[in-house]
C-alpha positions in Angstrom: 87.8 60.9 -59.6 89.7 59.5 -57.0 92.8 62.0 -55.8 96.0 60.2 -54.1 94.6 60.1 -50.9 91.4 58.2 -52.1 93.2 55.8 -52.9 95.0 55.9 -49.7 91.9 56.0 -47.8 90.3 53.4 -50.0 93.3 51.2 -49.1 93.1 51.3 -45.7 89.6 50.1 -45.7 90.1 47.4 -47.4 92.8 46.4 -44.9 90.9 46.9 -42.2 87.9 45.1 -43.6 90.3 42.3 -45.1 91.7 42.0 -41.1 88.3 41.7 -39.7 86.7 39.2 -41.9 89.9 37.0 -42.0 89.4 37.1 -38.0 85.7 36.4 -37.6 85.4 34.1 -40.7 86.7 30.8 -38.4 83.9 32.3 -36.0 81.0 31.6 -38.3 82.1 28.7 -40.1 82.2 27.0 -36.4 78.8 28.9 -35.5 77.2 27.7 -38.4 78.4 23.8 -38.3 80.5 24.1 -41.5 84.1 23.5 -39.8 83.6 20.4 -37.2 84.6 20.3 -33.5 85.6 16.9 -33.2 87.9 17.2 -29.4 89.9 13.9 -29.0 92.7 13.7 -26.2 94.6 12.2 -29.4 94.9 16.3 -31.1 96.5 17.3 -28.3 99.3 14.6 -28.1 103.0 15.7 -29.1 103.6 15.5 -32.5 106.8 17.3 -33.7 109.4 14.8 -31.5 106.8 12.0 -30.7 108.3 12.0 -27.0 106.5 12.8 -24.0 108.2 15.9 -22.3 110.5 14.6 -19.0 110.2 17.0 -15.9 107.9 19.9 -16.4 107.3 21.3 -20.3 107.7 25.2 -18.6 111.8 25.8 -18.5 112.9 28.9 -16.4 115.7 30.3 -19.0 118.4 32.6 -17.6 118.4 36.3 -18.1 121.7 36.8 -19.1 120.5 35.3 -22.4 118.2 38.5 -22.6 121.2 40.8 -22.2 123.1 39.2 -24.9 120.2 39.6 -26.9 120.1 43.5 -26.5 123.6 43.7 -27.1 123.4 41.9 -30.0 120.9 44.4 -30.8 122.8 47.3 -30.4 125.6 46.4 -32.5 123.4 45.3 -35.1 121.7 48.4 -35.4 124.7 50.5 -34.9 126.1 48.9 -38.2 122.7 49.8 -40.0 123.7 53.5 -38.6 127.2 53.5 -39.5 127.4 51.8 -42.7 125.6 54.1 -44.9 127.2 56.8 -42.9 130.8 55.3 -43.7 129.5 55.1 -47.7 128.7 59.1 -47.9 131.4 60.1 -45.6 132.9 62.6 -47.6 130.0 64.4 -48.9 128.5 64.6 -45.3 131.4 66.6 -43.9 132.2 67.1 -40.3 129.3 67.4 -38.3 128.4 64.1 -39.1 131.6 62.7 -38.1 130.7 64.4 -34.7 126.9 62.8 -34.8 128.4 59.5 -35.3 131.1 59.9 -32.6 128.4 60.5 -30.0 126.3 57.8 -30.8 129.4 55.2 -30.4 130.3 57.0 -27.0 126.7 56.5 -26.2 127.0 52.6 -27.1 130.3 52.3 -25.4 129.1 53.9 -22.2 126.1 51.3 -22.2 129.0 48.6 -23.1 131.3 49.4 -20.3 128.4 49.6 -17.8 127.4 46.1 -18.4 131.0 45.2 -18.5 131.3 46.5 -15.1 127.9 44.9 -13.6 129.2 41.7 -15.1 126.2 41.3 -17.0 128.6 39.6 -19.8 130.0 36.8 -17.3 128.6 33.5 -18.3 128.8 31.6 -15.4 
């Protein structure tokens, strides 16, 4: 009755049906008095430490933290890249040597330009 994309189709509203109730479901429960709205200044206390927060709870991190993250990144995908790629290495032949050689140039040139901003100082 139902070909593959039925079932597909089918699928997808469900999901999409499934995401909506989940979302308004909260939103009548409160509407309709079933979940209770009880505010206390108490629910909004610390709990995970139990110490109130010295100085102001909003810290100002520093960037370079962010570029160490996309380098991190980088190399991390470049292994999921290269790793399958040094598996089937001799059944892919040259061309894919060549591939592979221009996307480490590509990550070295990136490498060596943060090298030379001094993005990778920590100071």
């Amino acid at each position: 009755m139902l070909t593959g994309f039925g079932y597909v189709g089918l699928f997808l509203i469900i999901a999409v049906l499934f995401t909506v109730l989940m979302v308004f479901i909260p939103v009548i429960l409160r509407s309709v008095k079933i979940v209770p709205r009880n505010p206390n200044p108490t629910k909004y206390n610390n709990f995970e430490c139990g110490m109130e927060p010295i100085g102001k709870p909003w810290v100002q991190f520093n960037f370079r933290y962010y570029f160490y993250a996309l380098l991190f990144l980088a190399l991390d995908v470049l292994v999921v890249f290269i790793y399958p790629w040094a598996v089937a290495f001799r059944q892919l032949g040259i061309f894919s040597f060549a591939v592979i050689l221009v996307v480490v140039a590509i990550l070295a040139v990136g490498y060596i330009y943060a090298w030379k901003k001094k993005v990778l100082e920590w100071k």
